[in-house]
matplotlib code that plots the C-alpha trace (Angstrom):
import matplotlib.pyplot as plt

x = [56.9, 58.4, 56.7, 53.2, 54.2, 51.5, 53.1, 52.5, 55.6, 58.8, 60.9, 61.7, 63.1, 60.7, 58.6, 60.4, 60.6, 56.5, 56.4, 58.5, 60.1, 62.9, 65.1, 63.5, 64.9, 68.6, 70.6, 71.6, 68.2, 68.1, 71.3, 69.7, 66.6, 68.7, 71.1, 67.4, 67.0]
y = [85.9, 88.3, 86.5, 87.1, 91.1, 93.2, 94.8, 98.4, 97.8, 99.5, 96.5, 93.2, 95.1, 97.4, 94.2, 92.6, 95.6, 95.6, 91.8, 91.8, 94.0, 95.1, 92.9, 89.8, 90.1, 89.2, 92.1, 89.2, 88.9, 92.6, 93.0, 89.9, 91.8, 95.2, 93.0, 91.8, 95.4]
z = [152.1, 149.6, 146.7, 148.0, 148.2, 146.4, 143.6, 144.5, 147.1, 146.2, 147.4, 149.0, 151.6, 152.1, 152.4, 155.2, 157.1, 156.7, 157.6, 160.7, 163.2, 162.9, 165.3, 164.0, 160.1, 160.5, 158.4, 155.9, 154.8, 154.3, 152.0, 150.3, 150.0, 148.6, 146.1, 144.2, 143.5]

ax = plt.figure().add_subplot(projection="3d")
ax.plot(x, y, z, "-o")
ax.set_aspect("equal")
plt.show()
């Protein structure tokens, strides 16, 4: 999922939060996706 992200995305967050609602992305995947900044 994040490794297919177009490049012109700020962020593997932002990338989730594009990819799936909200509720669906458990907040661990979210810090994991903030920490690979």
């Amino acid at each position: 999922m994040i490794r297919l992200r177009p490049p012109r995305w700020p962020s593997p967050g932002a990338d989730l939060a594009l990819v799936a609602p909200a509720g669906a992305v458990p907040p661990a995947a979210l810090e994991a996706g903030l920490a690979a900044l």
